[in-house]
N, C-alpha and C positions, 0 to 999 in steps of 0.2 A: 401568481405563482402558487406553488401547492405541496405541501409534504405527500410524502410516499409511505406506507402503511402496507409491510407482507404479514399476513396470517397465518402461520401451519404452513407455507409454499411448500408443495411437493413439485419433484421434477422424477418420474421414470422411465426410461427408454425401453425398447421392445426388448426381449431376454433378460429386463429383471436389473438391468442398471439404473441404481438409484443415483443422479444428479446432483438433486436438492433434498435434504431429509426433513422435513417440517418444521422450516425455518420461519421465526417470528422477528420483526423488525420492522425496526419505526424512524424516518429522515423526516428531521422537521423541514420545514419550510424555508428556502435558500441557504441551507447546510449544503457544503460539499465534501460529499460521502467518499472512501476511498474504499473498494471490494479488492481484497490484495490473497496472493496465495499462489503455490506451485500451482503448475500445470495442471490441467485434470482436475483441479479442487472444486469444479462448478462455478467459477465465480462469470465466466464468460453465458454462460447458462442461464446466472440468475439473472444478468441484466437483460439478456434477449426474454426472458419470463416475462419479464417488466416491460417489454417492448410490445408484447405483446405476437413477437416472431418466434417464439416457443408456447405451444399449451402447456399450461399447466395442468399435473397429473393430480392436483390438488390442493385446497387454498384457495387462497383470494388477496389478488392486488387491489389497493387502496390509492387512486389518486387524488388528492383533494377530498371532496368529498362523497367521489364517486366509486363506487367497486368497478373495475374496471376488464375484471378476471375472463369476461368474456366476450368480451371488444375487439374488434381489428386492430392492428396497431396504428391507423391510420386514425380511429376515431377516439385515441389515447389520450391528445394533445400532450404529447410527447416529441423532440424532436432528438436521433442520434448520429453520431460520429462514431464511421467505423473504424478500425487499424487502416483499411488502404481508402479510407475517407470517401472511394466507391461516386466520385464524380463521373458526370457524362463525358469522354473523350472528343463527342464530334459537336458537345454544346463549349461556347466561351464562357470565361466566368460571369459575366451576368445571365446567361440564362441558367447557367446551373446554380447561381444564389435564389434563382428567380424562379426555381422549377415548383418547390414544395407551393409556390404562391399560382404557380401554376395550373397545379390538382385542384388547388381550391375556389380555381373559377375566378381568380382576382383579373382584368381587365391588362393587355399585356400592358400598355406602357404602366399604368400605377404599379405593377408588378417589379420593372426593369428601374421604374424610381426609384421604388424601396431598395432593388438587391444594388444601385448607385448610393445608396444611401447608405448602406450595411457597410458597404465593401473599402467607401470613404473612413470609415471609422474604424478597419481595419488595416487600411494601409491599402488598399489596394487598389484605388482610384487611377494610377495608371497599368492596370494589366486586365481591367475588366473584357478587353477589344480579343486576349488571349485565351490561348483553350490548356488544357492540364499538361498537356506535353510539354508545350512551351514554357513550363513553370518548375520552379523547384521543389522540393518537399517541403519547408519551410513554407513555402506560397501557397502549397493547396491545402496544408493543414488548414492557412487560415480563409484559402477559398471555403472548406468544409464547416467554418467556425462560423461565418456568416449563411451559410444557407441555414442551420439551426437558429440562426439570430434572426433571419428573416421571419423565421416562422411564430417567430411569438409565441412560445411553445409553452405549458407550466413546468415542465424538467426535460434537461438535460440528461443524454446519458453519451457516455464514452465507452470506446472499449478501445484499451489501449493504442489510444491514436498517438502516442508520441513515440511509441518502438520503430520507426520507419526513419527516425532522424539520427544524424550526427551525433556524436557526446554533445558538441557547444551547440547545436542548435535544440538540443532535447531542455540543455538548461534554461534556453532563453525563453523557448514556448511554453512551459510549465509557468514562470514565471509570468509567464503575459497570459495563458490559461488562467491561471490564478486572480489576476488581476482585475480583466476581465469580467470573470463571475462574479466577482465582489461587487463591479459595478451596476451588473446586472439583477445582482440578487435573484438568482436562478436555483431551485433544485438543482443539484449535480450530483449525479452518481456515475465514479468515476472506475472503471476495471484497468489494472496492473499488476503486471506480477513483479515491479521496479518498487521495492520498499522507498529506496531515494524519494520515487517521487511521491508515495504514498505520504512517509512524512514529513515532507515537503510543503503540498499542496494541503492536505486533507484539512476540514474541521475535526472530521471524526473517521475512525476508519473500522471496517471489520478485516480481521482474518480467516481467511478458510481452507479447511482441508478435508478433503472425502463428501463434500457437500453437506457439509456443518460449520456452522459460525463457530470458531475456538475462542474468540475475545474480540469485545467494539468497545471503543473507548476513544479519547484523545492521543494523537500518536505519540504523545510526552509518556501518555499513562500507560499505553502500548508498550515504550521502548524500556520505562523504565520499572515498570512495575508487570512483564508477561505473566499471563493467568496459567499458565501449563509449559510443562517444557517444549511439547512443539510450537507454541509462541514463542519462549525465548530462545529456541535454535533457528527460526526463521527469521524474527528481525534482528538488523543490526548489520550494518557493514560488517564487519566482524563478530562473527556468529557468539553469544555468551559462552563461559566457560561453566560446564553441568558436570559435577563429579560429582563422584560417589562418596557417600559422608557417613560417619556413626557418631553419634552422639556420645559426647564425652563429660558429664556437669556442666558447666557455662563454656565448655571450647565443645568443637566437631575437630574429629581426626577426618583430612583429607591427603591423601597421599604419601601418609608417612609421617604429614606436617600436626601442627595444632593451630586452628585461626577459632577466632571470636565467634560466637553465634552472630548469627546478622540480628543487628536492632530492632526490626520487625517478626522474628522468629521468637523474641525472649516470653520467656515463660509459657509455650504453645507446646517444647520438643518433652520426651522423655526420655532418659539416661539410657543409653545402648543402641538407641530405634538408629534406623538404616533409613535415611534421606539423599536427596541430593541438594548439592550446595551448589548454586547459580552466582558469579558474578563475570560484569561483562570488560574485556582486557579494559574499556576505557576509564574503568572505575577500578582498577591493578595500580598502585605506584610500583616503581620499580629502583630496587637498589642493590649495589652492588656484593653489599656486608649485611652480613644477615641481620634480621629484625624479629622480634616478637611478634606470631602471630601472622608470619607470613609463609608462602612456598617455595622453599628451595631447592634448587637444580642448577643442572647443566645448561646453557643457553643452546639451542639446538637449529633455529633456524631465526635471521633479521628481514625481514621485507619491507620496502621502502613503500610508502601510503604517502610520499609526499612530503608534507608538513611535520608526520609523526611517521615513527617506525611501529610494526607488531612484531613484540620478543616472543617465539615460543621457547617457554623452558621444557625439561624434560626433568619431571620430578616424578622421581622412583618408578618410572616405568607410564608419565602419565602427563600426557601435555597439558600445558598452562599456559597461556595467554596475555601479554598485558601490549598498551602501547606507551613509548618513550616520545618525548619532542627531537622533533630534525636534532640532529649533533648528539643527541646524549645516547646515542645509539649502542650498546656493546658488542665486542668482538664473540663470532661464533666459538663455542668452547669454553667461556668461560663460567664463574660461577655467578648463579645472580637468581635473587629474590622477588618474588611476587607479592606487595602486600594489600590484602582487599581492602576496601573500604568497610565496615561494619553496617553503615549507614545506607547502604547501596546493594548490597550482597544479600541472594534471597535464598529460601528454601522450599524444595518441592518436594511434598507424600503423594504418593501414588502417581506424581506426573503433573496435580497439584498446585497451586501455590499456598501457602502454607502462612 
């Protein structure tokens, strides 16, 4: 296996579109990387970089201990899985486990043993006789997941192969993706633009937007400590709540209201400055009677999440966010408080984390 090493990676397209903007980054050796970001952010870009199915306009990829920047992708020893996992239609699942061993001049039957051998260990020991049609999405992802395992590859890479499934089959594969690579101890560098699954799965994951890394970190340190506010309005099931805040001695006036500086902000603000105060509805308690220190409003919209509800209040012109557990729900219209956590509640200058 082998860590991954990008230097300065440029990516620009003809007419001046920049991709990748000279991106530095480093995966150690059997980490499973998550590249996570809207549409368009490059992140589908940097992994074909990596594959060596994009030139790069500049930089150098690092595989192990090789530069690899100007290599075919075939002499990578890289093996990827694509969104539509891009099986042969008129090969059965053992010759398309069997094909990457194929290019490599491997002998067919030790070929057809090995992709019997793969495919045992993924389950798939009775559909080997079958070709992709005949199979469901759950089946050729992990037709797909054994041809890269055949290949004995030093990294993985994905580009969101699990968008093609069901909800309950997307949970099951991530979880068995996950599992998997553990076993394997593989590089993985995995592209989505499903935070769920980013963290989920990830050891470590990056953000991206406009073809810049915004923050890599652990996706705990991701979700709960965002380095910019378009980190913290991207992750999160429920997007954090970013107001606008001024500085009032040890409170911030946010909407009207007076809340606590957050406990990582003390002693950093100055008296009057203009920030913004982040905290995210899961870290809101919520009460009916007002409380020191918290946002009060109108209850203006309840949507059911399940397990919990998310209350938006309407304070002073200015939505607020928290979530309630099943049952403790309030009725639309009424009055009712948001109180942050101090301990949890961040603040951003310039857009920042502070």
């Amino acid at each position: 296996m082998a860590a991954i090493e990008l230097r300065g990676l440029t990516k620009v397209y003809p007419g001046g579109v920049t991709a990748l903007d000279a991106l530095d980054l480093a995966i150690p050796d059997a980490e499973f990387f998550a590249l996570l970001g809207p549409s368009g952010c490059g992140k589908t870009t940097l992994l074909r970089t990596i594959a060596g199915l994009e030139t790069a306009t500049g930089g150098s990829v690092v595989i192990g201990d090789r530069d690899v920047t100007g290599l075919q992708p075939g002499a990578r020893d890289i093996a990827m899985v694509f969104q539509d996992y891009a099986l042969f239609p008129h090969m059965d699942v053992t010759d398309n486990i069997a094909y990457p061993l194929r290019i490599k001049k491997m002998a067919k039957a030790a070929r057809h043993g090995k992709a019997r051998e793969v495919g045992a260990r993924l389950g798939l020991e009775q559909l080997m006789d079958r070709r992709p049609g005949q199979l469901s999405g759950g089946q050729q992802q992990r037709v797909a997941l054994a041809r890269v395992m055949a290949t004995q590859a030093q990294a993985f890479l994905f580009d969101e192969p699990l968008s093609n499934l069901d909800a309950r089959l997307r949970l099951e594969a991530r979880t068995f993706l996950k599992k998997l690579q553990r076993e394997l101890g593989v590089t993985t560098v995995f592209v989505t633009h499903d935070q769920a699954e980013a963290l989920a799965m990830a050891d470590r994951m990056a953000v991206m937007e406009s073809g810049h890394i915004r923050q890599i970190g652990t996706p705990a340190e991701v979700f709960q400590r965002p380095a910019n506010t378009f980190v913290a309005g991207f992750i999160g099931s429920t997007p954090m709540n970013l107001l606008d805040a001024v500085v009032r001695g040890d409170t911030l006036e946010v909407a009207g209201c007076k809340v606590p500086v957050p406990v990582s902000a003390r002693g950093l603000l100055t008296d009057g400055e203009k920030i913004v105060y982040g905290v995210r509805p899961e870290y809101n308690a919520y009460s009916a009677e007002p409380v020191d220190g918290s946002l009060g409003g109108k209850v203006a919209i309840v949507e059911n999440l399940g397990a919990s509800h998310l209350v938006t209040l309407e304070v002073n012109g200015v939505a607020v966010q928290t979530t309630v557990p099943e049952g403790d729900e309030p009725e639309v219209g009424a009055e009712g408080h948001a109180v942050p956590r101090a301990d949890r509640a961040l603040v951003y200058r310039d857009g920042e984390l502070v």
